[in-house]
C-alpha positions as CSV (number, residue, x, y, z in Angstrom):
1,X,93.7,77.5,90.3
2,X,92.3,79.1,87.0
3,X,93.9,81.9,85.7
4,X,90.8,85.3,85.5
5,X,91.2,87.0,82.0
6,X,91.3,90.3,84.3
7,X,94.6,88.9,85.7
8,X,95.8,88.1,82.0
9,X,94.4,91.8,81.0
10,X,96.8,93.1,83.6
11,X,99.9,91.8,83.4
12,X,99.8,92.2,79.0
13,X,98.8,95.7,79.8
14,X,101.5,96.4,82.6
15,X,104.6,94.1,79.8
16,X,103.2,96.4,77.5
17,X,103.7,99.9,79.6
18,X,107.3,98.3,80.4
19,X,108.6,97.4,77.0
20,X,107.0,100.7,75.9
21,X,109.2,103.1,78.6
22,X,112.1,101.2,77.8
23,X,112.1,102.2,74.3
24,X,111.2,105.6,75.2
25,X,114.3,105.8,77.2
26,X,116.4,104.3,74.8
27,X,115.8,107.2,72.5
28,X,115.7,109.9,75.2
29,X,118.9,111.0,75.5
30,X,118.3,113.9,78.0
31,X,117.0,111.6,81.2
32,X,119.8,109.3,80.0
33,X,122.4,111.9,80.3
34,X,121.1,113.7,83.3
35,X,121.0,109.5,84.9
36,X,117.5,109.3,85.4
37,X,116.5,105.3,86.2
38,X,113.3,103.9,85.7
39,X,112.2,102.7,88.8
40,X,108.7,101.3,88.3
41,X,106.3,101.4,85.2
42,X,102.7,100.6,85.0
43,X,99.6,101.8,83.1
44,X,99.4,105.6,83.7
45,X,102.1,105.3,86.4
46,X,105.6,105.7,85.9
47,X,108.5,106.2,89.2
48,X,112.0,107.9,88.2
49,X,115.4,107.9,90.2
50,X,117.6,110.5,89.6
51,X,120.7,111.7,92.1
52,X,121.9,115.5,91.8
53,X,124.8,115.8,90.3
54,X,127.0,119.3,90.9
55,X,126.4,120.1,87.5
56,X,123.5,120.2,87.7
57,X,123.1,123.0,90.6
58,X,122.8,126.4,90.2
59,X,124.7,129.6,91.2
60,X,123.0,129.0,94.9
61,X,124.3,125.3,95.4
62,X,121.1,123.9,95.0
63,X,119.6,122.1,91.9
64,X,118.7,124.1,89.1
65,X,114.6,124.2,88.8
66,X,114.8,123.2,84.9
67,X,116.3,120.6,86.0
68,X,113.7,119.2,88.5
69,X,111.5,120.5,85.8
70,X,113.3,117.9,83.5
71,X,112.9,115.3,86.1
72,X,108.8,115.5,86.4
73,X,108.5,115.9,83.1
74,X,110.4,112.6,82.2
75,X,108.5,110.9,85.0
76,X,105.4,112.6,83.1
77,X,105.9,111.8,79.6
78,X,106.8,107.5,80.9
79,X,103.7,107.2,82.7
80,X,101.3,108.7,79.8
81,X,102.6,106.7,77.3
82,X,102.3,103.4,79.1
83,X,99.2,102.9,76.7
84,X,102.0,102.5,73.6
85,X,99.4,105.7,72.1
86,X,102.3,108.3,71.0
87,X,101.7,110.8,74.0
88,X,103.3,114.5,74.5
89,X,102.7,117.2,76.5
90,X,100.1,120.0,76.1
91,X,100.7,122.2,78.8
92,X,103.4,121.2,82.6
93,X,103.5,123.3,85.7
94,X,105.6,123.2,88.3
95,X,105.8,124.5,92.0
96,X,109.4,124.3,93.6
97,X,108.5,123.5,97.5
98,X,112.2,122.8,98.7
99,X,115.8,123.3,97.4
100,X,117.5,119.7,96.6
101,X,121.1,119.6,96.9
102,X,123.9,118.6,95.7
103,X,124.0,114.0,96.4
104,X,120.2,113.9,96.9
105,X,118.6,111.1,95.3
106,X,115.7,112.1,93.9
107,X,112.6,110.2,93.2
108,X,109.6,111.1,90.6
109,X,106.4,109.4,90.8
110,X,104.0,110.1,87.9
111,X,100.2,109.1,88.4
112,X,97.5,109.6,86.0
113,X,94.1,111.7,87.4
114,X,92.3,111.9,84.4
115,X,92.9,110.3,80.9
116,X,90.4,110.4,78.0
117,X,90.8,109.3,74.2
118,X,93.1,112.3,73.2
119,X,94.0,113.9,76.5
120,X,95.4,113.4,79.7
121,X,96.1,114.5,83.2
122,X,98.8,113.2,85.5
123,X,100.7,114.7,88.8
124,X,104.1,114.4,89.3
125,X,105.5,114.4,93.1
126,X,109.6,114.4,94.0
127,X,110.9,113.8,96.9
128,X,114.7,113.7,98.4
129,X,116.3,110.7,100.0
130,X,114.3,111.3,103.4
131,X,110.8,111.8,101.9
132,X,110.9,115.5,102.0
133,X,108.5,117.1,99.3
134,X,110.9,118.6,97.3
135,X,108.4,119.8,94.0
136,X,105.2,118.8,92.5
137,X,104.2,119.4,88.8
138,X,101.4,118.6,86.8
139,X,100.9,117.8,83.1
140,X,98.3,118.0,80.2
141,X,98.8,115.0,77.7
142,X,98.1,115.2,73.9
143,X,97.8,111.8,72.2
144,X,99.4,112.0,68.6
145,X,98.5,109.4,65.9
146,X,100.0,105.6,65.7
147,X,102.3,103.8,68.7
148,X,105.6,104.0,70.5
149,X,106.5,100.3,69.5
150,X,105.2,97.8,67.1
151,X,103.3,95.4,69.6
């Protein structure tokens, strides 16, 4: 069997999304500290694990919305820069549709909608432990000159 050059296209452009998130996280010292994992990485899609910690719930015991903000947006800002194009965000909104508590395991999954030479769109879902829709956010990318890493 022959190898197709759209099967070599894909796997150097989902390497290069990979080694690009890990040096993002490297230098991003807020979803290290808060524990967020990178789950799954792959051009314009990026999946975050994150469990709730009681510092990080508010005065009603459940988790504190910047911090779920926090959470999308980290999922957000791997999965639109899986093009190794410096990428930050223009404009993030999130709705809150369910408290998360304290021991939930949280996951983010970042997918791109729209994405055009200097801009981009992507949706952010998280969910608990048991599926249950917990917030959904959305983000406007802004691609910066030069790369995350050297490639």
């Amino acid at each position: 069997m022959t190898n197709h050059p759209a099967d070599d296209d894909t796997t150097r452009a989902r390497e290069l999304a990979e080694r690009t998130a890990l040096a993002l996280y490297q230098q991003d010292l807020l979803s290290r500290a808060f524990g967020m994992k990178i789950e799954q990485v792959r051009p314009g899609h990026a999946s975050l694990k994150m469990r709730v910690r009681p510092d990080m719930t508010n005065g009603h015991g459940s988790c504190h919305g910047g911090v779920l903000f926090a959470f999308a947006d980290s999922a957000f800002a791997f999965a639109c820069n899986t093009y190794n194009a410096r990428t930050v965000a223009a404009a993030a909104s999130i709705e809150f549709l369910q408290a998360a508590r304290q021991d939930d395991e949280l996951t983010a999954v970042a997918s791109e909608v729209w994405r055009s030479r200097r801009s981009g769109l992507y949706d952010v879902t998280i969910v608990n432990q048991k599926q249950e829709r917990i917030a959904l956010f959305r983000g406007r990318s802004h691609q910066l000159d030069g790369n995350v890493i050297d490639d």
